[in-house]
N, C-alpha and C positions, 0 to 999 in steps of 0.2 A: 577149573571152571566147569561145571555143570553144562552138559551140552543139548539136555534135555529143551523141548520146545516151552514158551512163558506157561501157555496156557494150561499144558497138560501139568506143570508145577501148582500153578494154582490151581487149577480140579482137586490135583492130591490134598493141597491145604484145606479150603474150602469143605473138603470133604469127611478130613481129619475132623476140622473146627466142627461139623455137624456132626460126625457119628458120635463126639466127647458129649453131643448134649441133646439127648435120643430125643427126650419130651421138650424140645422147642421147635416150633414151624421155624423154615429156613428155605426161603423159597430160591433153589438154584438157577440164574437165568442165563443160557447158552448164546444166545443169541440176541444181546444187550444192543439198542440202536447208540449208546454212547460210549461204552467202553467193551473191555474184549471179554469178561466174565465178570460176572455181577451176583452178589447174596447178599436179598434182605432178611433181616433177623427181625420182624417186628415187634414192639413193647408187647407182652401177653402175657397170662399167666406166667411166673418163673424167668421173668426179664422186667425189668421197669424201666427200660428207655432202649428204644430201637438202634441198630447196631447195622452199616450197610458194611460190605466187604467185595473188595470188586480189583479187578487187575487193568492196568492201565501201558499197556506196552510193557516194559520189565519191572512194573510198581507195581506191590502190592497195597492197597489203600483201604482205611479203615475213617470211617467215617462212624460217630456218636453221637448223642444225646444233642442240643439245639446246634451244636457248633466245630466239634470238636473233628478233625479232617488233617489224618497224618500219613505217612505213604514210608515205605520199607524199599529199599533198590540195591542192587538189582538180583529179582527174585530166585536169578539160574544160580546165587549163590547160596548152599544152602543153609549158613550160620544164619544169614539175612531169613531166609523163611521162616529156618526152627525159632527164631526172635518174634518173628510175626506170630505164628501160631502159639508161641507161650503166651503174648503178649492180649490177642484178644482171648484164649481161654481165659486167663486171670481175669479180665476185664467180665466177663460175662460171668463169669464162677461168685464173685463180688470182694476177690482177692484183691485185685486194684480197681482205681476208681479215677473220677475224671472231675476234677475241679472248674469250673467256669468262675470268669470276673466280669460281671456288669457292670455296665454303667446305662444309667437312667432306663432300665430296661432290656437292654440288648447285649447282649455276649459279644467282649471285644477280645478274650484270649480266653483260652483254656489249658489246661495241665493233666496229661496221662500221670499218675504215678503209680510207684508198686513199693509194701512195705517193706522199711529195710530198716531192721533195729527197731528204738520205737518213735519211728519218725515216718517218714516218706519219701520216697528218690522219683524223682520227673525222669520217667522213660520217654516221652515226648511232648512237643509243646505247638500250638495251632496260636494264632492272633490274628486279626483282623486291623487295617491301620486305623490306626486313632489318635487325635490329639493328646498326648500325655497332660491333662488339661487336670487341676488338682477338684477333679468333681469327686465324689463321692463314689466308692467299687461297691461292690457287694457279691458277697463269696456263696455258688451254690454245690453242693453237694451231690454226683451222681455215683450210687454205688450199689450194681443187685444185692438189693437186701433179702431178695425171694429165692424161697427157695428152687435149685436147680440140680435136678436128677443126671446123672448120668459120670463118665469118668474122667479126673483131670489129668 
């Protein structure tokens, strides 16, 4: 086990995650009044849906597009990080992408995936509780289609 302290883990990641993508603002915030390190990625030029990244005791958490809120643990191990940080490169690169299902409006799950073959494989999955009630879903589509400078 990894004996390194959470935070300076995530600094490295965090920092990784920004130096891969030179031309995106990524505002690092040290001193978060709710969690213990915090990066917004806001929708801009070269991203089209805002991407937050923040460390939460030994969670590393990735929060997307209207809903989407999944967490990595624990960070001091480092198969767990290098997953995380492949995980939102792809996401932001527009290698994987993030499925939401509505219902009447509101995003009641979501689905990280990443291509495998010529399908899709759910690297994570977020939901909100809902009546499994037979209303009508509707499927939306989040995936950087802009383009995005720098190394994956």
């Amino acid at each position: 086990m990894n004996t390194r302290d959470t935070k300076s883990i995530a600094l490295d990641v965090f920092q990784e995650i920004r130096s891969a993508f030179p031309s995106l603002h990524a505002d690092l915030q040290h001193n978060h009044p709710h969690v213990d390190l915090n990066m917004d990625i806001p929708r801009q030029p070269g991203l089209g849906f805002s991407v937050n990244l923040n460390l939460q005791g030994d969670e590393l958490h990735l929060a997307a597009g209207d809903a989407l809120w999944v967490e990595w643990f624990p960070c001091t191990d480092p198969k767990i990080s290098r997953d995380y940080v492949d995980v939102v490169k792809g996401l932001i690169s527009g290698e994987f992408r993030i499925i939401e299902y509505q219902r009447a409006g509101r995003t009641v799950k979501a689905a990280l995936q990443r291509p495998r073959g010529d399908g899709w494989a759910v690297v994570a999955r977020w939901s909100k509780l809902h009546l499994p009630l037979p209303w009508r879903t509707t499927q939306r589509v989040l995936q950087n289609r802009t383009t995005v400078s720098g190394s994956h």
